[in-house]
VOTOR-684919 format. One record per atom (N, C-alpha, C): atom name; z, y, x; residue number from 1. Coordinates in steps of 0.1 Angstrom, whole numbers, padded with zeros to 4 digits. Each point is the difference from the previous one (the first is absolute). Example, Ala and Ser with C-alpha at 12.3 -4.5 7.8 and 13.67 -1.06 7.14 Angstrom:
2
REC name     w     v     u resi
REC    N  0078 -0057  0132    1
REC   CA  0000  0012 -0009    1
REC    C  0000  0012  0009    1
REC    N -0007  0011 -0004    2
REC   CA  0000  0011  0009    2
REC    C  0008  0011 -0008    2
END
This chain:
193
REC name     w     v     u resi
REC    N  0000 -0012  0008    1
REC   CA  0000  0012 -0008    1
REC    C  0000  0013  0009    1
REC    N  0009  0003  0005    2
REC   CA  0002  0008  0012    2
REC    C -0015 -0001  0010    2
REC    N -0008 -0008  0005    3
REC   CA -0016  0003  0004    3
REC    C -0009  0009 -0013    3
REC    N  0006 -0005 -0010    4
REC   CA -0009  0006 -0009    4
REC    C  0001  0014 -0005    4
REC    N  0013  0003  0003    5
REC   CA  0005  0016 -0001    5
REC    C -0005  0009  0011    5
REC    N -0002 -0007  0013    6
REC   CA -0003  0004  0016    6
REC    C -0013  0004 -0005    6
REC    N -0007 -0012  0000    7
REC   CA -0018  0000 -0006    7
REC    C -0005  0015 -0010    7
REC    N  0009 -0002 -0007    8
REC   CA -0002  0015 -0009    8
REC    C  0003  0012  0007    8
REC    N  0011 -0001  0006    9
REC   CA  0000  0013  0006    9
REC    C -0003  0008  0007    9
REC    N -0012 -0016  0010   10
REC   CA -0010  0008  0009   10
REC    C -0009  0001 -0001   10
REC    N -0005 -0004 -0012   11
REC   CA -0009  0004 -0008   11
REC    C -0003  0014 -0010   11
REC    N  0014  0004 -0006   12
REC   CA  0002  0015 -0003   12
REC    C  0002  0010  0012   12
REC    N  0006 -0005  0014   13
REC   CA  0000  0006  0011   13
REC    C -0014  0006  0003   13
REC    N -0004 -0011  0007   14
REC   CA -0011 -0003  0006   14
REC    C -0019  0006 -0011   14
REC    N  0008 -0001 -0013   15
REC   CA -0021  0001 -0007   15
REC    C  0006  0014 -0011   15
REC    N  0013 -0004 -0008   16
REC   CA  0001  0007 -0010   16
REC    C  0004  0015  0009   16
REC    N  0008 -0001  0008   17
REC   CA  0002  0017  0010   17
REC    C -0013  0010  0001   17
REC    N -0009 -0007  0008   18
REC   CA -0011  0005  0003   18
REC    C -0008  0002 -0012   18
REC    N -0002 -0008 -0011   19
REC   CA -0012  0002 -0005   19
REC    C  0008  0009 -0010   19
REC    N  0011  0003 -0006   20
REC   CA  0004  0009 -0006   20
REC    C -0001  0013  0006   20
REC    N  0002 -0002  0009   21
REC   CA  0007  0015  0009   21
REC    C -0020  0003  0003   21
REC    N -0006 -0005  0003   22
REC   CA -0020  0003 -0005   22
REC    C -0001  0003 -0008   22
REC    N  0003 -0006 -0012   23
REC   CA -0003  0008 -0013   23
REC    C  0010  0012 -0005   23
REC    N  0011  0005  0004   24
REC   CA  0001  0012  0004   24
REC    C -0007  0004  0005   24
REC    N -0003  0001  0011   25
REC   CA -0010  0012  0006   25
REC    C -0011  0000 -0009   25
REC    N -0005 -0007 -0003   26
REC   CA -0009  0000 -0004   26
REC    C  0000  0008 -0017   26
REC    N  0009 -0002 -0006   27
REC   CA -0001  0008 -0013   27
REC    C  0007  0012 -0002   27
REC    N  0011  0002  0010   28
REC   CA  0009  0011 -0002   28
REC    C -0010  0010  0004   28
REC    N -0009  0000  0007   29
REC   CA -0010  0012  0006   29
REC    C -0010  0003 -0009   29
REC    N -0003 -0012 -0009   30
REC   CA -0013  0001 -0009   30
REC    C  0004  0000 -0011   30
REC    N  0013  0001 -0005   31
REC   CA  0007  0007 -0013   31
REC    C  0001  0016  0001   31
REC    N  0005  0002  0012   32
REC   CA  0005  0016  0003   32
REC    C -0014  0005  0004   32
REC    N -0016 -0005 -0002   33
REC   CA -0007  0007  0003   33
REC    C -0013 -0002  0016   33
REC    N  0007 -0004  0002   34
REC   CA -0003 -0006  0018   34
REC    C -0008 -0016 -0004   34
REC    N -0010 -0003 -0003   35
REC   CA -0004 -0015  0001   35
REC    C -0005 -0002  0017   35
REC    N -0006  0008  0005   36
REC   CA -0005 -0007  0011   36
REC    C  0005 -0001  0009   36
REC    N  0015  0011 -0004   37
REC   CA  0014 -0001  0014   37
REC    C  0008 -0013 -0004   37
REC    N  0000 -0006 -0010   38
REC   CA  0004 -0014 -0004   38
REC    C -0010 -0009  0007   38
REC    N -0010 -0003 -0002   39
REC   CA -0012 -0007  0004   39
REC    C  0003  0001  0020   39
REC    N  0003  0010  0005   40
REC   CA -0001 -0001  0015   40
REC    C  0020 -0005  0000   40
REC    N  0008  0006 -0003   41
REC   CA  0008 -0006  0002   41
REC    C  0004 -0012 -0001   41
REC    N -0005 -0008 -0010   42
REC   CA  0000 -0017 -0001   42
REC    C -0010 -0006  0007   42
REC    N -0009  0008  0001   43
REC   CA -0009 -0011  0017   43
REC    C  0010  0002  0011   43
REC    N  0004  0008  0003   44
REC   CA  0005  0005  0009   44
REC    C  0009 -0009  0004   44
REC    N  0011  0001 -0014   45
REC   CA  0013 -0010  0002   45
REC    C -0003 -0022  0001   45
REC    N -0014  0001 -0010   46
REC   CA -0005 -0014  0002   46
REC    C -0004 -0004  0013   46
REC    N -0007  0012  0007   47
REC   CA -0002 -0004  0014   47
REC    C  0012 -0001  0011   47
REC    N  0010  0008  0002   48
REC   CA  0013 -0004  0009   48
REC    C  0005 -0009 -0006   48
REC    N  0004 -0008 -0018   49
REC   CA  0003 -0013  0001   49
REC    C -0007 -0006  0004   49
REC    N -0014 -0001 -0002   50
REC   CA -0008 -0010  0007   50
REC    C -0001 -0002  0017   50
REC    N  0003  0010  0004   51
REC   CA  0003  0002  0014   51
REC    C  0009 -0008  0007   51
REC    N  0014 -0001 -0009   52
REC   CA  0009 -0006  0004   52
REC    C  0001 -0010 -0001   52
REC    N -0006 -0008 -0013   53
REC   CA -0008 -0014 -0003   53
REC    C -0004 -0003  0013   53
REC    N -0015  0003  0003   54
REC   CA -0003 -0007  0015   54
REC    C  0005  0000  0009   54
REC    N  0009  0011  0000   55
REC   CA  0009  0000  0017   55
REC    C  0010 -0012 -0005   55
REC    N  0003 -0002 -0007   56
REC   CA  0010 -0013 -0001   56
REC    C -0008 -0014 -0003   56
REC    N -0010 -0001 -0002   57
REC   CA -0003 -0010 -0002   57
REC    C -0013 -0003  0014   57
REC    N  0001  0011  0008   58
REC   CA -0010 -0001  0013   58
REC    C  0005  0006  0011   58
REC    N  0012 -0003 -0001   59
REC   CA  0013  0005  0012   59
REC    C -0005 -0005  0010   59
REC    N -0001 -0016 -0002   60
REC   CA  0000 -0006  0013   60
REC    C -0011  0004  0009   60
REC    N -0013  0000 -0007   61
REC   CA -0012  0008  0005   61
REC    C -0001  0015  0008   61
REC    N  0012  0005 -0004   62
REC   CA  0001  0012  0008   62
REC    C  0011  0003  0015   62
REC    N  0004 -0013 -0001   63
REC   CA  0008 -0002  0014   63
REC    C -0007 -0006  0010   63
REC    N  0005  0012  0013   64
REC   CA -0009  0000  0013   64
REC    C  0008 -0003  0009   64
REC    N -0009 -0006  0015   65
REC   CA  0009 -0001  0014   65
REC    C  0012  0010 -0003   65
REC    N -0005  0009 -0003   66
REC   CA  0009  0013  0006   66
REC    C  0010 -0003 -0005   66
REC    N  0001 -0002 -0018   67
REC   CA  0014 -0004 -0003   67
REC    C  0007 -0009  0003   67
REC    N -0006 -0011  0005   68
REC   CA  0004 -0015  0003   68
REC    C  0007  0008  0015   68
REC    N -0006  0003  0007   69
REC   CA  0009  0004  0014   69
REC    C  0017  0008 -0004   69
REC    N -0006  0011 -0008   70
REC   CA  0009  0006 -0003   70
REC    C  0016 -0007 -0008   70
REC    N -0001 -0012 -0003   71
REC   CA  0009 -0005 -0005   71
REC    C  0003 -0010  0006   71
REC    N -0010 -0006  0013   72
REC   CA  0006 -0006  0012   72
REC    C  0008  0005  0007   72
REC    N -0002  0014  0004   73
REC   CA  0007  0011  0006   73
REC    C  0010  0005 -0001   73
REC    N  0007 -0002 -0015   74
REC   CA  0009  0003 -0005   74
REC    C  0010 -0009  0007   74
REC    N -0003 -0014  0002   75
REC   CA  0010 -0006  0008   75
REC    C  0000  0001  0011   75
REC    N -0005  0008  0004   76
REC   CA  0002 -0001  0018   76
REC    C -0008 -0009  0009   76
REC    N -0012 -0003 -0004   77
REC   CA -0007 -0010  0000   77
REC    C -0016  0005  0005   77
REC    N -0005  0004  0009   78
REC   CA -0011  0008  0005   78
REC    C -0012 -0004 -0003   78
REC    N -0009  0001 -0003   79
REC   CA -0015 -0004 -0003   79
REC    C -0008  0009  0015   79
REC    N -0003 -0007  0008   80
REC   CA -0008  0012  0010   80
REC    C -0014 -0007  0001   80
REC    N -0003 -0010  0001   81
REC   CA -0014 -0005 -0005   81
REC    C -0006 -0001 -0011   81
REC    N -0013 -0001 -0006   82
REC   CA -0007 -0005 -0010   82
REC    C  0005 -0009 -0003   82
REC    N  0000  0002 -0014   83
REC   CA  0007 -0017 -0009   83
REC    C -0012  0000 -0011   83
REC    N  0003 -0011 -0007   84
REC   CA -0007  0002 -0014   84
REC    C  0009 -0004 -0012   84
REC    N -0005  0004 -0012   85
REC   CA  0007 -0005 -0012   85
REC    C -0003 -0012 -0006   85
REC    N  0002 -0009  0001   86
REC   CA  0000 -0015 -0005   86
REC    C  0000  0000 -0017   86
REC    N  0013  0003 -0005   87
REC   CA  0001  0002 -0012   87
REC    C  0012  0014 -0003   87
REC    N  0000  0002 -0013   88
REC   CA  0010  0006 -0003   88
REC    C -0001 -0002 -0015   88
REC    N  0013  0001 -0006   89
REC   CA  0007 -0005 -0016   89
REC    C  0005  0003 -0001   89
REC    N -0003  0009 -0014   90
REC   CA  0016  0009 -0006   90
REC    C -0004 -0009 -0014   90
REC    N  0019  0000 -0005   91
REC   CA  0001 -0007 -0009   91
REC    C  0013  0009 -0009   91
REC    N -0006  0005 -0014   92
REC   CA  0015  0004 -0009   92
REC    C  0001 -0007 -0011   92
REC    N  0010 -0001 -0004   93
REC   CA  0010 -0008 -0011   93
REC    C  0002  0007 -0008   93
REC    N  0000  0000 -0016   94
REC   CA  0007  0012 -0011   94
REC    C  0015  0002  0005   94
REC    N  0010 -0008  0005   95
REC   CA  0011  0002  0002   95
REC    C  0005  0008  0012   95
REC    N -0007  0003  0009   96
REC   CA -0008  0012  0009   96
REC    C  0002 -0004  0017   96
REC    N -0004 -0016 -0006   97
REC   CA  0003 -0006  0016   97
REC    C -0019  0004  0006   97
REC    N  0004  0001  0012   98
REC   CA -0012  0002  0009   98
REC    C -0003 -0004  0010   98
REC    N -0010 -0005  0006   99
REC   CA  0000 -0009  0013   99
REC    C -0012  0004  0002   99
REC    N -0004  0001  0014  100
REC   CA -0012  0010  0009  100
REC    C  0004 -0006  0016  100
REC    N -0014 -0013  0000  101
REC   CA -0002 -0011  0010  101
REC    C -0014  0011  0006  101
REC    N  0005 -0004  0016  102
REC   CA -0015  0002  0006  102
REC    C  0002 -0006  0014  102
REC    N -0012 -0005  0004  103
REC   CA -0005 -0006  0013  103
REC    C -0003  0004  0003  103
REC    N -0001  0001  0018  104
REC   CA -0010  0005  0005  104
REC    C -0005 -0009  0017  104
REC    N -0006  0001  0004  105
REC   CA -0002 -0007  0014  105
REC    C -0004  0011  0009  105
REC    N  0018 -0005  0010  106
REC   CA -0002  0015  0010  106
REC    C -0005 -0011  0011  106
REC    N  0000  0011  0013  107
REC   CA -0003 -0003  0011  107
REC    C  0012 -0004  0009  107
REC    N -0003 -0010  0011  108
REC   CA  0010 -0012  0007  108
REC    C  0009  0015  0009  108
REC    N -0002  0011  0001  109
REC   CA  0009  0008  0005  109
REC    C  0009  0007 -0009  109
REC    N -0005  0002 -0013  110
REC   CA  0010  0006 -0010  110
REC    C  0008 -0014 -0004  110
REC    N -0004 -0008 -0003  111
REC   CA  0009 -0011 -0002  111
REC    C  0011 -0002  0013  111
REC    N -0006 -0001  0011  112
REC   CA  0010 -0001  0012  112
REC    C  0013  0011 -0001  112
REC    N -0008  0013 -0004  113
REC   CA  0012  0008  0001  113
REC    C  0006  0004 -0014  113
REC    N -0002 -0006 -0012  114
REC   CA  0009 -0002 -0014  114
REC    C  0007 -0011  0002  114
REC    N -0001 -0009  0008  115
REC   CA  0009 -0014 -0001  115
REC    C  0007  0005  0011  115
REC    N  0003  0005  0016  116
REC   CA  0007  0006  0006  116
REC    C  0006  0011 -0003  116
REC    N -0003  0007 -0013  117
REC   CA  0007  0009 -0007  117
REC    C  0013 -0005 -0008  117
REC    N -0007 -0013 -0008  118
REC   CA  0007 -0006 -0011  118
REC    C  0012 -0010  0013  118
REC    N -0003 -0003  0010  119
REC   CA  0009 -0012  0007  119
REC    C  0011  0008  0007  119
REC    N -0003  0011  0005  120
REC   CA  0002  0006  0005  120
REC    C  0013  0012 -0007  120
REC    N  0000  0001 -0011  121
REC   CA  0013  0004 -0008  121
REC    C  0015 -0006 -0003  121
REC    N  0006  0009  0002  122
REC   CA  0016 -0006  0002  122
REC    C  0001 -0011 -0010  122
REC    N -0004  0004 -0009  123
REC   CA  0005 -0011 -0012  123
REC    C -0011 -0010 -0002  123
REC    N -0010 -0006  0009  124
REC   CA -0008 -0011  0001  124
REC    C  0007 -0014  0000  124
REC    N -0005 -0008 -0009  125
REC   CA  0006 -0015 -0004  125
REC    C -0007 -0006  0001  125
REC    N  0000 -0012  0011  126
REC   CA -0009 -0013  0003  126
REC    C -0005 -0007 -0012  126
REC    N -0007 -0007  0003  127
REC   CA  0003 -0008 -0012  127
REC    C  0010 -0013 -0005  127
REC    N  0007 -0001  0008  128
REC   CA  0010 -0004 -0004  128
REC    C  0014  0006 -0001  128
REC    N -0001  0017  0002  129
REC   CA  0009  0004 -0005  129
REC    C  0002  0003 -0013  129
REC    N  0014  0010 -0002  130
REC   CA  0006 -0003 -0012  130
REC    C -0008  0016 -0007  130
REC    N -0008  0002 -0010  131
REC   CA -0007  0012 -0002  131
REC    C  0006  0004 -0015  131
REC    N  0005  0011 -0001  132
REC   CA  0005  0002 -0015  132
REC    C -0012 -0004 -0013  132
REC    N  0004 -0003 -0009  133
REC   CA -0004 -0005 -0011  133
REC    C -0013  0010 -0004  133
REC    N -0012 -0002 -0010  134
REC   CA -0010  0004 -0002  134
REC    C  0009  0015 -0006  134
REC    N -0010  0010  0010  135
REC   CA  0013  0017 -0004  135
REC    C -0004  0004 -0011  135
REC    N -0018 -0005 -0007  136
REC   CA  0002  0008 -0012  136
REC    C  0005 -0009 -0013  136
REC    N  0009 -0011  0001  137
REC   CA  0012 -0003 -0010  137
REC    C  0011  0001  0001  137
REC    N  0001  0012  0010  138
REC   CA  0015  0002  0003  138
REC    C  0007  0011 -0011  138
REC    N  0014 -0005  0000  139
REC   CA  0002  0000 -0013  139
REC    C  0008  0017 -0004  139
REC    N  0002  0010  0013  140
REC   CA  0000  0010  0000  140
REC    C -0014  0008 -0001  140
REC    N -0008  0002 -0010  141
REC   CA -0014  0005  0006  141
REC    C  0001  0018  0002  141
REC    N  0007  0004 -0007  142
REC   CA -0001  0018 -0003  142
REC    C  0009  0005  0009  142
REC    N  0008 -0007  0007  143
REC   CA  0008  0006  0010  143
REC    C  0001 -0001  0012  143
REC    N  0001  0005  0011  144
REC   CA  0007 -0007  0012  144
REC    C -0014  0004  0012  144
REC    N  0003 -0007  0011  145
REC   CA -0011  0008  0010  145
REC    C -0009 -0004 -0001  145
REC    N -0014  0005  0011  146
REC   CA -0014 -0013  0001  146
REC    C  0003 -0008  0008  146
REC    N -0007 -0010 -0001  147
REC   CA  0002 -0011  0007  147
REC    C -0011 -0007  0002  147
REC    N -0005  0004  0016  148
REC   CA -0011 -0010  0008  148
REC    C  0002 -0012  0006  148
REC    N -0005 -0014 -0004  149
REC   CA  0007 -0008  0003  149
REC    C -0018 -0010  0008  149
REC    N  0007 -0002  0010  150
REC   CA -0012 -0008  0007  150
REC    C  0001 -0014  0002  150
REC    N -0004 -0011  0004  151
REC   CA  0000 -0013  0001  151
REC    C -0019 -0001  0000  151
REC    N  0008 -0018  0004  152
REC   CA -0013 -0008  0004  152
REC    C  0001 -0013 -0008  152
REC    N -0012 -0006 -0006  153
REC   CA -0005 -0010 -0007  153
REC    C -0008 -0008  0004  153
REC    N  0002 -0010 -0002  154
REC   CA -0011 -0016  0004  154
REC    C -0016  0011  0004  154
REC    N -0003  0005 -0008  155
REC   CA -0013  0006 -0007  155
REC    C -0003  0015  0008  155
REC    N  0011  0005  0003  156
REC   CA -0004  0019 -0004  156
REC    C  0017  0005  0009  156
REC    N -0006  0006  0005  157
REC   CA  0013  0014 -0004  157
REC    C -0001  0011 -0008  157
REC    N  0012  0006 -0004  158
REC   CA  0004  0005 -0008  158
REC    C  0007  0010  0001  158
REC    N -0004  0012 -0006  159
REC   CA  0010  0016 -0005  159
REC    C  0002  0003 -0011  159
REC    N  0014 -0001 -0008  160
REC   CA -0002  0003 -0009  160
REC    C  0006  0012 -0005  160
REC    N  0000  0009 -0006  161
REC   CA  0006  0012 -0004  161
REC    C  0005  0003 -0012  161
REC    N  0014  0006 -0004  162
REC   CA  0002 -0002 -0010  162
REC    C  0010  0011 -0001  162
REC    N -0003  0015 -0008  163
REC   CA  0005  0011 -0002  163
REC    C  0007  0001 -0020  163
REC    N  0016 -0003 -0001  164
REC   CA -0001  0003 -0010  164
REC    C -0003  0016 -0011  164
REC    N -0006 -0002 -0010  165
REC   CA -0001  0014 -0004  165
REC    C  0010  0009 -0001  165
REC    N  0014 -0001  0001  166
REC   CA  0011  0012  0000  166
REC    C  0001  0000 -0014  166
REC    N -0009 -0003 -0012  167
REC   CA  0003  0003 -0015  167
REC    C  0001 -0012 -0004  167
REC    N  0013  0000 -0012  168
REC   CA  0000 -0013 -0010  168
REC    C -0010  0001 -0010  168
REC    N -0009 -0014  0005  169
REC   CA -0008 -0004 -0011  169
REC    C -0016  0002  0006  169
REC    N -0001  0008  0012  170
REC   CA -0011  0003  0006  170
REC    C -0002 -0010  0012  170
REC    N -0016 -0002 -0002  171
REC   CA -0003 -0016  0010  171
REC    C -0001  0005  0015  171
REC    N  0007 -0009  0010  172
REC   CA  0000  0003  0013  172
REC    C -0009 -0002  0006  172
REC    N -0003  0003  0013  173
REC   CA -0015 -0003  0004  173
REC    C  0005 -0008  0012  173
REC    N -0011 -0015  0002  174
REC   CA  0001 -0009  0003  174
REC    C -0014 -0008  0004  174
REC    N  0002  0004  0015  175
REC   CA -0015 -0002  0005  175
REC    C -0001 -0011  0010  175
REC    N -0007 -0011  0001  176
REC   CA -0001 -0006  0012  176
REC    C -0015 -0002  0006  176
REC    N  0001  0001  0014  177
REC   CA -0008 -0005  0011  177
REC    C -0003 -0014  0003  177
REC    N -0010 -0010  0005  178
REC   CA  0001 -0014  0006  178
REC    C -0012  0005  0003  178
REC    N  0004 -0006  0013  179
REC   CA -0008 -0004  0010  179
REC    C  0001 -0015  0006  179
REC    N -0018 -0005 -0001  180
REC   CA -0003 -0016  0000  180
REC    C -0001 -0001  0012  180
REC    N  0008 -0013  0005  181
REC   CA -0002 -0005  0015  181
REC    C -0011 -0007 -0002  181
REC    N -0004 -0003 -0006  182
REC   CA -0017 -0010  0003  182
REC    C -0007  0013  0000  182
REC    N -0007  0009 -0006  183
REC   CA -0009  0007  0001  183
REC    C  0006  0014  0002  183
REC    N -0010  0008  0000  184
REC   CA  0004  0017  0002  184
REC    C  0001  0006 -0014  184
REC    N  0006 -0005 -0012  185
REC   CA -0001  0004 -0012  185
REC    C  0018  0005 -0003  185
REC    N -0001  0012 -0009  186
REC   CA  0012  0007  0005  186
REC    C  0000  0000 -0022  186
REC    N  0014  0002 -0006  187
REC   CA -0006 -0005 -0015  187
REC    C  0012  0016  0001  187
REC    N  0000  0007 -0010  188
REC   CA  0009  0011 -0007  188
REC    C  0002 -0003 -0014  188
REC    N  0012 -0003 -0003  189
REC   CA  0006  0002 -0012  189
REC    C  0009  0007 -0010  189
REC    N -0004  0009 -0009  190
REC   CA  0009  0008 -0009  190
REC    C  0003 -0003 -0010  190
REC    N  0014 -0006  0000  191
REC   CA  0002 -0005 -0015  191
REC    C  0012  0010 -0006  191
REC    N -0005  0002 -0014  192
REC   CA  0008  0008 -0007  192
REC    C  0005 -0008 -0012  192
REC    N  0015 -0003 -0002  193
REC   CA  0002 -0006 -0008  193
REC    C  0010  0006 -0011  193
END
C-alpha cells in the first residue's frame, strides 16, 4: 500500500507540478490579455523541463576524463599519464540511494605511484590484517571525523573514504578506489545510501 501512495506522489511531483504550473503560464497571461506572452512562457518553461529530463536521463554521456580525474584526485591519488574510460555507471533509487561506478585503465606508472600512495599510509592493512568493518555501514553516519582507510585484497588495493555529513538524516559521502593487481585497471566508487 505504502508503494502505491509513493507511486502517486511522484507522479503529482514529478508530471502534475509541472504541467499545472504550464498551464499557468500559459493562461494567466492570455486571460489578462497577453496570449503570445503565455505561448513564449510555456515553451520556455517546457523546454528547461525538458532540459533537465535529458540531463538526467543522459548524465552518463556527459562525463569526461576530466571528471573522472578530478574525483580520483580528490583522494590523493594522481593521474599524470593518459588513461582511458572503460566504463562509467550512475545508478538512482526512488529512496534516493545512488551509486556512480567508473573504470578506467591508467598507465603502469600512475598505478605504481597510487598503490605506493595507498601502501605507503599509516593506516595500510595487509591483507591479512585486521581492517575496520565496511565504513559506509557504520552505524554512526552523520557524525564524527573522515576516515581514510587503506588495505590490500587478494585482487586490488584499496582507498576508501568516508566523510560523515555533520546533519541528521543527511547521506555521507562515501567513496572508494581499487586498484587491480592483474592489470592497470583502477575502479571509483560513490555510493550514496
Amino acid at each position: 500500500m505504502d508503494e502505491i501512495i509513493l507511486i502517486g506522489l511522484y507522479i503529482l511531483v514529478f508530471i502534475g507540478l509541472p504541467v499545472g504550473f504550464g498551464w499557468l503560464l500559459y493562461f494567466v497571461p492570455k486571460k489578462l490579455g497577453y496570449p503570445n506572452a503565455g505561448r513564449i512562457l510555456t515553451i520556455t518553461f517546457a523546454l528547461v523541463v525538458l532540459t533537465g529530463i535529458l540531463w538526467a536521463v543522459f548524465q552518463d554521456q556527459f562525463f569526461t576524463k576530466q571528471n573522472a580525474k578530478e574525483l580520483v584526485e580528490e583522494q590523493q591519488i594522481s593521474l599524470m599519464d593518459e588513461f582511458s574510460l572503460k566504463e562509467n555507471q550512475s545508478t538512482s533509487a526512488p529512496g534516493g540511494d545512488y551509486y556512480h561506478t567508473f573504470k578506467l585503465t591508467i598507465s603502469d606508472r600512475d598505478k605504481g605511484g597510487a598503490v605506493l600512495k595507498i601502501k605507503g599510509a599509516n593506516n595500510f592493512k595487509a591483507i591479512n590484517g585486521d581492517i575496520d568493518s565496511m565504513l559506509y555501514l557504520r552505524q554512526d553516519r552523520y557524525f564524527g571525523p573522515k576516515i581514510i582507510q587503506n588495505y590490500e585484497t587478494n585482487e586490488s588495493y584499496v582507498r576508501e573514504y568516508f566523510q560523515p555529513s555533520g546533519k541528521k538524516g543527511y547521506v555521507p559521502t562515501f567513496r572508494r578506489i581499487s586498484i587491480s593487481k592483474m592489470g592497470n585497471d583502477l575502479t571509483f566508487e560513490d555510493i550514496s545510501e
